[in-house]
C-alpha positions as CSV (number, residue, x, y, z in Angstrom):
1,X,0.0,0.0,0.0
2,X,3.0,2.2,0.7
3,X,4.1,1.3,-2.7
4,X,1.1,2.6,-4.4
5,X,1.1,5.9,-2.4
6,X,4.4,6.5,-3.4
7,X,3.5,5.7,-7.1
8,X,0.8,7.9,-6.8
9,X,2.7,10.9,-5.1
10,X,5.2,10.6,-7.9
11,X,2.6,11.0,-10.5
12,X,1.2,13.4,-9.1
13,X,4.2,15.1,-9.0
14,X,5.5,14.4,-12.7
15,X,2.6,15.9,-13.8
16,X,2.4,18.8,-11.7
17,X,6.0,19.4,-13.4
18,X,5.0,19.0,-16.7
19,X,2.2,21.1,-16.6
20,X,4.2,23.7,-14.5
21,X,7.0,23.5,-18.3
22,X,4.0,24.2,-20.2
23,X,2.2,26.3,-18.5
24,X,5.1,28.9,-18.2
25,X,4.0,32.2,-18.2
26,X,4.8,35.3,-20.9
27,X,6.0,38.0,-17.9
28,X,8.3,35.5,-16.2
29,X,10.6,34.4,-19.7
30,X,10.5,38.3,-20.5
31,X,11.9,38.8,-17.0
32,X,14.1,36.0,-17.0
33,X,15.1,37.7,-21.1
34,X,15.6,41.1,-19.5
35,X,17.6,39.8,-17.2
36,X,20.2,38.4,-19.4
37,X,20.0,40.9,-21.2
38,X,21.0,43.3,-18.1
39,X,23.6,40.7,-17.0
40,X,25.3,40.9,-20.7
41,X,25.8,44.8,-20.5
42,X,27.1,44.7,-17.2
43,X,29.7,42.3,-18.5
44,X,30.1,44.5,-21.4
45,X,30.7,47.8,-18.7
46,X,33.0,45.7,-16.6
47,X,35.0,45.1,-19.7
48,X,35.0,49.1,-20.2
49,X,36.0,49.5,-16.6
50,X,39.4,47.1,-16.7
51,X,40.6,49.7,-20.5
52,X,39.7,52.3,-18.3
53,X,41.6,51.2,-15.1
54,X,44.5,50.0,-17.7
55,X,44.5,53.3,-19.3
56,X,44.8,55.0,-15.6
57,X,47.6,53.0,-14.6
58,X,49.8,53.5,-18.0
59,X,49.4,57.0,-17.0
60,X,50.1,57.0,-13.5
61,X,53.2,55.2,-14.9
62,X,54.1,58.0,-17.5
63,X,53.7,60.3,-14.5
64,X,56.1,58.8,-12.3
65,X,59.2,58.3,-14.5
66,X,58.5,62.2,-15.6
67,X,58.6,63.1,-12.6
68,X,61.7,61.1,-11.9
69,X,63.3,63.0,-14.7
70,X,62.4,66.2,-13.6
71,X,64.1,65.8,-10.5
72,X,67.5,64.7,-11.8
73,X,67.0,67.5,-14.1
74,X,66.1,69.7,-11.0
75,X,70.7,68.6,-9.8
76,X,71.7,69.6,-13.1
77,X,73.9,72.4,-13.4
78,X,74.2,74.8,-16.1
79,X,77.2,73.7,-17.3
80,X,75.6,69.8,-18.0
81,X,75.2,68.5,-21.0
82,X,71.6,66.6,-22.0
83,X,71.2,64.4,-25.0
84,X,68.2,63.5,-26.2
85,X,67.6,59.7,-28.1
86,X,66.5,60.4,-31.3
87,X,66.0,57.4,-33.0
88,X,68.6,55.4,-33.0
89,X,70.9,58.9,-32.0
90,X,71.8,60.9,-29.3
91,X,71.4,64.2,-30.3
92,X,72.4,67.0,-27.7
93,X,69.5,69.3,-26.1
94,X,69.1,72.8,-24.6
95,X,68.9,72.3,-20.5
96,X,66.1,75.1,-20.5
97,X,64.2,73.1,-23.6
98,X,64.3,69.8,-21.9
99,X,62.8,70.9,-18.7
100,X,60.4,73.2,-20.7
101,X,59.5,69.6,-22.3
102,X,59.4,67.7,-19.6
103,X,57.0,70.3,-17.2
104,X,54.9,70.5,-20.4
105,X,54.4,66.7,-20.6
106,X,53.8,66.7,-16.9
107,X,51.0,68.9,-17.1
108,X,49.6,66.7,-19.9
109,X,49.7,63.7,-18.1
110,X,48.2,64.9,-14.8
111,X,45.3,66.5,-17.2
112,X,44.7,63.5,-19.0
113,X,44.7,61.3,-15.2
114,X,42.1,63.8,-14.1
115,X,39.6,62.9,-17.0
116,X,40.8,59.1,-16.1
117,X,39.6,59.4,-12.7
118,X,36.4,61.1,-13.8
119,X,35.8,58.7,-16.4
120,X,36.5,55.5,-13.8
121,X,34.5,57.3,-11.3
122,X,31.3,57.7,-13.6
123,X,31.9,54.0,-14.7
124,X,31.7,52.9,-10.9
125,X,28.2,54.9,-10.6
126,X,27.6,53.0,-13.4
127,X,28.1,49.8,-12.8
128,X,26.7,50.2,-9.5
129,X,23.6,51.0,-10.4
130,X,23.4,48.0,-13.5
131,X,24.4,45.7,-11.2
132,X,21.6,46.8,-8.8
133,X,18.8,46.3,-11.5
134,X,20.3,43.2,-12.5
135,X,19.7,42.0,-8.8
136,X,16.0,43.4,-8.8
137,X,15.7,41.7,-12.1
138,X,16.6,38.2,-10.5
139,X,14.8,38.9,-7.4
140,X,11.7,39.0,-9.8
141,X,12.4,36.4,-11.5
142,X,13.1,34.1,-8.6
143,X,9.8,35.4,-7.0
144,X,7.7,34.8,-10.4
145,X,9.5,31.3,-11.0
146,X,8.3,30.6,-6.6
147,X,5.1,31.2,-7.4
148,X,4.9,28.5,-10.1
């Protein structure tokens, strides 16, 4: 008798699932849709966030070895010489110009790491707030797929 109850629970069961496959409804595979669809473009902005992060830390790294330079320029003397590699030549350079060159290229880089920052910072906003409908997305679509 056991036996047959259990036989019978299963059925009941099977079908219960197979209707619950057929019976799917329209809202919950458009939420389940828009959420993949959310998930791919916050894969696509974390993509955009790591060029932007790379791009930030090649010029951080531009900043520093100016900077470097600038200071041994800064225990120079008049009387040094500079050289400049030109190709495959060393070709000799005013003092004056290569500091003016060097200050000028500073002042490029830390420009160009101030719109990184902003950049990276509006990303993070962003991100944030995709990732954030992406979670209310599957929150829906977890409570839609309970009620079935």
């Amino acid at each position: 008798s056991s036996l047959i109850h259990a036989q019978v629970v299963l059925h009941v069961f099977l079908e219960h699932s197979v209707t619950t496959e057929v019976k799917m409804p329209a809202p919950q595979s458009n939420e389940v849709q828009k959420l993949q669809k959310q998930v791919e473009e916050l894969k696509t902005m974390q993509g955009e966030m790591k060029q932007l992060i790379d791009t930030r830390t090649k010029l951080q790294s531009q900043l520093n070895e100016n900077e470097m330079v600038e200071k041994e320029f800064a225990q120079l003397s008049d009387e040094d010489e500079v050289y400049k590699l030109t190709g495959p030549a060393l070709l000799k350079q005013d003092l004056d110009e290569a500091k003016a060159n060097v200050d000028k290229r500073l002042e490029f880089i830390r420009k160009e790491l101030k719109r990184a920052d902003t950049r990276v910072q509006d990303h993070e906003q962003k991100n944030g707030k995709q990732a954030a409908s992406c979670d209310g997305l599957a929150e829906q679509a977890a409570e839609a797929a309970a009620a079935f």
